[in-house]
C-alpha positions as a printed NumPy array, in Angstrom:
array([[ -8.311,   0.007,  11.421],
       [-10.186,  -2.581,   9.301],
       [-12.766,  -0.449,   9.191],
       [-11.237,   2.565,   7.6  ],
       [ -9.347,   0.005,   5.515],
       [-12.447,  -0.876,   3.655],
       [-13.782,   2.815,   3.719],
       [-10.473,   3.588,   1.696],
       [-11.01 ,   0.766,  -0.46 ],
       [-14.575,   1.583,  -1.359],
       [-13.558,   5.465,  -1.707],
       [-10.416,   4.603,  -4.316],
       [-10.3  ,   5.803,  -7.29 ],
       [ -9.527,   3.089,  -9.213],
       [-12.967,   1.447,  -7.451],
       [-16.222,   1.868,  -9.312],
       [-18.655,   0.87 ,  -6.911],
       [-19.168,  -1.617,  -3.712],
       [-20.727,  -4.469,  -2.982],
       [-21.179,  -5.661,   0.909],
       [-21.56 ,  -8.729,   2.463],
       [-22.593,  -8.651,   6.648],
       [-23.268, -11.623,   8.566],
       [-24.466,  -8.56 ,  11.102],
       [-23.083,  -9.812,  14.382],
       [-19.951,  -9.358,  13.631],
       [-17.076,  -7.047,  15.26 ],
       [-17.536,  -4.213,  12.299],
       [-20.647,  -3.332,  11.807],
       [-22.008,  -2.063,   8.792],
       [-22.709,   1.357,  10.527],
       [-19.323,   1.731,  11.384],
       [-18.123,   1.111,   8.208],
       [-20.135,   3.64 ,   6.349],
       [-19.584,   6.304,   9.084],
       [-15.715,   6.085,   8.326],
       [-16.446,   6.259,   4.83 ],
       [-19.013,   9.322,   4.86 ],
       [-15.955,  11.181,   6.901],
       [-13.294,   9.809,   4.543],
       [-15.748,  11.316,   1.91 ],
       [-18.612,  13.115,   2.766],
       [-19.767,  13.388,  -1.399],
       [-19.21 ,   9.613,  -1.659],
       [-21.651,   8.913,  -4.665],
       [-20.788,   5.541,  -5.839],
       [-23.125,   2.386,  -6.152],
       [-22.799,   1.168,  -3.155],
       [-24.865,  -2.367,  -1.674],
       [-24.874,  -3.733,   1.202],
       [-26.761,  -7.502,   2.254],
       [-27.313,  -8.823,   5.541],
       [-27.497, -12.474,   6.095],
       [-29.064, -12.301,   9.212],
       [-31.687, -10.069,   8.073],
       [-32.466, -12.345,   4.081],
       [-34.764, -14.876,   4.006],
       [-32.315, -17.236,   2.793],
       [-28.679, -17.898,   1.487],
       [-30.017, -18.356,  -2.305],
       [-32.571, -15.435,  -1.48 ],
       [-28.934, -13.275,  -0.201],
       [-26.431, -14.069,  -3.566],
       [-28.872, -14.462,  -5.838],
       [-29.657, -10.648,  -5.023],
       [-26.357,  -9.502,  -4.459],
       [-25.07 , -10.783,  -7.827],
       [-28.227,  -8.573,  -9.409],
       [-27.739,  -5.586,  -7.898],
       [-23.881,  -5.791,  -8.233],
       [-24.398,  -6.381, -12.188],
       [-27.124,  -3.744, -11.944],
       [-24.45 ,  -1.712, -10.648],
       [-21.833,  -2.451, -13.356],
       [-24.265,  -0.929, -15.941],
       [-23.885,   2.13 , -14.191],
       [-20.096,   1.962, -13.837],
       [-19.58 ,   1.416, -17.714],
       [-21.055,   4.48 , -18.797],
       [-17.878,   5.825, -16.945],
       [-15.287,   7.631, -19.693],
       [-11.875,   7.955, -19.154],
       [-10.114,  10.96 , -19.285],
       [ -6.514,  12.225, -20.268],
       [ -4.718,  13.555, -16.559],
       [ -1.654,  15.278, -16.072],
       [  0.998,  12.797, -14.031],
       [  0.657,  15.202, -11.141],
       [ -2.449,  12.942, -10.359],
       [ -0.316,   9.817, -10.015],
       [ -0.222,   8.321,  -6.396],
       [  2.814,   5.891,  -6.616],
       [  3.108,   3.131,  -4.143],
       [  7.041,   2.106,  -3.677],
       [  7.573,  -1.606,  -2.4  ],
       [  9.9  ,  -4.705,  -2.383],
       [  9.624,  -8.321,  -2.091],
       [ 11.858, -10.888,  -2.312],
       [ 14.9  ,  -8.863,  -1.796],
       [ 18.447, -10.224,  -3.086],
       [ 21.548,  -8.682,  -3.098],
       [ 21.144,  -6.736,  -5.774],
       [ 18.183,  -5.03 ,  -4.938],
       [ 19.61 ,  -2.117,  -3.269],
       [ 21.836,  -1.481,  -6.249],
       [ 19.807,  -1.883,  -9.503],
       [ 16.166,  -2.121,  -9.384],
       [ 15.497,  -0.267,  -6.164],
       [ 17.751,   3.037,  -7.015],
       [ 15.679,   2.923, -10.492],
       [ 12.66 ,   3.161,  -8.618],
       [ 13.652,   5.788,  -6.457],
       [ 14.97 ,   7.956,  -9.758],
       [ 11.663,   7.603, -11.14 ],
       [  9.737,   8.129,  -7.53 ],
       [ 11.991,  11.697,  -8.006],
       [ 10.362,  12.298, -11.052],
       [  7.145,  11.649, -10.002],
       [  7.773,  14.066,  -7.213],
       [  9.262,  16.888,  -9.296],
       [  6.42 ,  16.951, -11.545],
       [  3.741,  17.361,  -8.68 ],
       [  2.985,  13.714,  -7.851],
       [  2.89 ,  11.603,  -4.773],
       [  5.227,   8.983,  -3.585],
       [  4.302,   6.346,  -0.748],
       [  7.371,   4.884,   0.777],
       [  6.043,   1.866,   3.661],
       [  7.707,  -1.165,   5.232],
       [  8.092,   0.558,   8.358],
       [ 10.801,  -2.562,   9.082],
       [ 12.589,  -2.116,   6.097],
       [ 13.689,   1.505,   7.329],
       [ 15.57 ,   0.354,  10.441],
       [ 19.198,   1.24 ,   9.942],
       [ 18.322,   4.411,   7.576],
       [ 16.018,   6.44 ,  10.521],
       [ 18.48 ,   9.282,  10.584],
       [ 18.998,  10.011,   7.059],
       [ 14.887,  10.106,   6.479],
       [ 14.831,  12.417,   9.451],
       [ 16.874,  14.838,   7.927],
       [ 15.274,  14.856,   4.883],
       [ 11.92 ,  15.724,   6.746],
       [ 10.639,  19.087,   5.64 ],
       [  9.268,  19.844,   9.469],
       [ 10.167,  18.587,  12.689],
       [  6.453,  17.563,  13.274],
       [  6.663,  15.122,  10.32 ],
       [ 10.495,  13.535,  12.077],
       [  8.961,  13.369,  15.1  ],
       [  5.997,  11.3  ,  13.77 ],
       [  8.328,   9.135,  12.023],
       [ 10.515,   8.329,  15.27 ],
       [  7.216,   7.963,  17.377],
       [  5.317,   5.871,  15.036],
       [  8.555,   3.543,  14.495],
       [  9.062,   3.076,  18.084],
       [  5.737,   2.187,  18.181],
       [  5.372,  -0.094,  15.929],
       [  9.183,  -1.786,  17.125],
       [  7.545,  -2.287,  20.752],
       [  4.847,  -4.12 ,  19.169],
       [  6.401,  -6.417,  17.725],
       [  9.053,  -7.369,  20.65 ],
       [  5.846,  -7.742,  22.564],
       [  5.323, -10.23 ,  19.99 ],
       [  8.417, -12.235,  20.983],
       [ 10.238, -11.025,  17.892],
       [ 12.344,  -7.838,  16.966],
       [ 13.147,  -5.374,  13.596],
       [ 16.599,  -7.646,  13.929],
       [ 14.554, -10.74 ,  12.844],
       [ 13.114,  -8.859,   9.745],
       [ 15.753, -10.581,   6.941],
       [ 14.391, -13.631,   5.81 ],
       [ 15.839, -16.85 ,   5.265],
       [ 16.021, -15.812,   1.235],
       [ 17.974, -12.446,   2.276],
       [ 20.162, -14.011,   4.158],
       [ 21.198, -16.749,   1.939],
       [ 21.454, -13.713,  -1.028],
       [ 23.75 , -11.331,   0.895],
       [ 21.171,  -9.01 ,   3.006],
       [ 22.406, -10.465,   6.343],
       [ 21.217,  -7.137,   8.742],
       [ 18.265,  -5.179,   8.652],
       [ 20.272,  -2.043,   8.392],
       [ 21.435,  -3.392,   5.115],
       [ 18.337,  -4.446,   4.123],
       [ 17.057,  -1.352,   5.159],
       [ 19.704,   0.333,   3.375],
       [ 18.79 ,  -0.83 ,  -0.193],
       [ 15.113,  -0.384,   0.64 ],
       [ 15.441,   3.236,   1.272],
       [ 16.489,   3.7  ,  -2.339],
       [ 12.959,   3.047,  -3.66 ],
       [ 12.025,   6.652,  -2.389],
       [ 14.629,   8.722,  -3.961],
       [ 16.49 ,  11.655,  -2.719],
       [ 13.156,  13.751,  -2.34 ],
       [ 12.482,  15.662,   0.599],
       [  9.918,  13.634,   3.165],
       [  6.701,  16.202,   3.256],
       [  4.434,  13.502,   5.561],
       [  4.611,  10.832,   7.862],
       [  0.848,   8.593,   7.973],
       [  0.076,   6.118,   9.798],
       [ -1.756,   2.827,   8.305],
       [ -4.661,   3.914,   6.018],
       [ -4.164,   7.525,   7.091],
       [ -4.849,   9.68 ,   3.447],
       [ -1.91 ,  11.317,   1.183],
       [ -2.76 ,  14.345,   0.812],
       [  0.396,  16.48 ,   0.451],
       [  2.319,  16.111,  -3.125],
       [  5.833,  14.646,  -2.783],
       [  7.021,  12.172,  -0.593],
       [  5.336,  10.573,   1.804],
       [  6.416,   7.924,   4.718],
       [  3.376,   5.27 ,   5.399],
       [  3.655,   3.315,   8.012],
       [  2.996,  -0.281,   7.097],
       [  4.732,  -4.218,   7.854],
       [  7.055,  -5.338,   5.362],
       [  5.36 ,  -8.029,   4.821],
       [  3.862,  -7.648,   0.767],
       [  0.461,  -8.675,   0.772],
       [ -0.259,  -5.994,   4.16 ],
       [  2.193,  -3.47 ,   3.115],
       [  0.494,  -3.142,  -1.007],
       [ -2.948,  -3.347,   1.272],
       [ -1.704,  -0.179,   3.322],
       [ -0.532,   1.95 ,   0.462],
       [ -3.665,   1.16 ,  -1.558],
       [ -5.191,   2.65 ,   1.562],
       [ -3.184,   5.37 ,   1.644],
       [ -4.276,   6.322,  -1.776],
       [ -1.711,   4.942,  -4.359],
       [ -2.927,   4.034,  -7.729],
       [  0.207,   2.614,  -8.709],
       [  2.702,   0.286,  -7.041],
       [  6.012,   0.006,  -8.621],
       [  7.035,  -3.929,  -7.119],
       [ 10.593,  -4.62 ,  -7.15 ],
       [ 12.466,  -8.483,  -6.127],
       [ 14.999,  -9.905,  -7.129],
       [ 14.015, -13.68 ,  -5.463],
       [ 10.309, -13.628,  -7.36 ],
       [  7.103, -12.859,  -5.38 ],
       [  3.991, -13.004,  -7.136],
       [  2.108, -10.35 ,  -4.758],
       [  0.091,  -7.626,  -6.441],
       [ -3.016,  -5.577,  -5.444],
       [ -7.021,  -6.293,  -6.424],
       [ -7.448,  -2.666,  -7.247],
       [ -4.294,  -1.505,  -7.644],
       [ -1.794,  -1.943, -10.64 ],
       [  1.086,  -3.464,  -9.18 ],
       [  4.146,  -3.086, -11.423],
       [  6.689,  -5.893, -11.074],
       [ 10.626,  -4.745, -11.393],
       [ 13.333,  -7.567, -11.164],
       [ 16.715,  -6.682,  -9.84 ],
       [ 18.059,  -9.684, -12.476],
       [ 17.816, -11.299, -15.484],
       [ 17.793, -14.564, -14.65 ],
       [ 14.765, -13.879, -12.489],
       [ 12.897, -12.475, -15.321],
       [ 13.585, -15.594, -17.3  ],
       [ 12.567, -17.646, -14.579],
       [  9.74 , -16.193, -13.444],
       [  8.139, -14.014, -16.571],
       [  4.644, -14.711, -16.301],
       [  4.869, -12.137, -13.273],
       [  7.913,  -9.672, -14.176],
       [  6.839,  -6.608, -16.005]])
């Protein structure tokens, strides 16, 4: 999984080129991270460097040539021009942090009327937190445009629900402290509000964690609900855009994503302005 993580990283669009650093014992090797990448993309033609610390002569010898070859590389990368593209080429990630009561009702429904939008004119939306859909299984089945993609859903959240009681824990443990004290005392109505972020599209594909979007509309990506792994997994997944909603304050975003903060309140974005949007 890591592996094809960093493949999907290095093949995003919003990445201009790749710089590696290997101790070259390790778990992942190098090999098995380009393999993943030359089958994610088999025209991958970005800079891409990769240094060894077993194999340098020393640590100065390793950075010292790393930095080079990575500014080297950003030479390259600026000659880049961008382009006008139509917003059927948006990828939009869907998330929320810091949930409070009013999530469900004002920033998350806006989100899901614009992840509509998106969808009507030809563009992707990524819908995760695999947690935060407990409660709201059944209505996301039947808006599934295939019983393939429902039955992918169901599997992959059964899956993912043994897991974690193997784990000692349960989907029921999934509002935190902060919900709970704001009014989101279940996950179903958690889950409820959460929902709203993807609209009242139909749901063309289910994908597991890093698995590509590749069919316009929306998609279901299995991911935790935690932020920082759940705007890793959409990245991933291909978003180039993640529309952020809370309504507690969470300063998560993404290193090569836009991450678009929404607050479900005022006071919040009074608070907390130096990350609200």
């Amino acid at each position: 999984v890591l592996s094809k993580l960093l493949a999907a990283y290095a093949n995003h669009p919003n990445v201009g080129g790749i710089t590696v650093l290997s101790l070259g014992c390790q778990n992942l090797q190098v090999s098995d991270f380009e393999k993943d990448l030359k089958e994610l993309n088999p025209d991958f033609d970005k800079p891409l460097y990769i240094f060894e610390q077993q194999k340098s002569q020393s640590e100065e010898e390793l950075i010292s040539s790393a930095i080079k070859k990575t500014f080297s590389g950003l030479i390259e990368i600026n000659k880049l021009k961008r382009e006008p593209a139509p917003l059927s080429k948006l990828t939009v990630g869907v998330k929320c942090g810091g949930s409070d009561g009013f999530s469900g009702i004002s920033a998350n429904p806006s989100v899901g009327y614009c992840s509509d939008l998106i969808v009507a004119l030809g563009g992707k939306v990524l819908l995760a937190e695999f947690p935060e859909l407990c409660g709201v299984e059944q209505e996301l089945v039947d808006r599934c445009v295939n019983e393939e993609t429902a039955n992918k859903f169901i599997h992959l959240m059964k899956s993912y629900e043994k897991i974690v009681i193997n784990a000692g824990s349960g989907f029921h443990m999934n509002p935190s402290p902060g919900n709970i004290k704001d009014g989101l005392i279940t996950d179903a109505m958690k889950s409820a509000g959460a929902a709203k972020k993807g609209g009242t599209s139909p749901v063309v594909a289910t994908l597991d964690y890093t698995e590509q979007a590749t069919k316009p509309g929306l998609n279901l990506v299995c991911t935790p609900g935690n932020d920082v792994e759940a705007t890793t997994g959409k990245a991933a997944s291909g978003a180039t855009l993640i529309l952020f909603t809370t309504g507690l304050g969470t300063p998560t975003g993404n290193p090569v994503c836009p991450t678009i903060k929404v607050s479900t309140n005022s006071n919040l974005t009074k608070r907390m302005n130096d990350i609200i949007d």
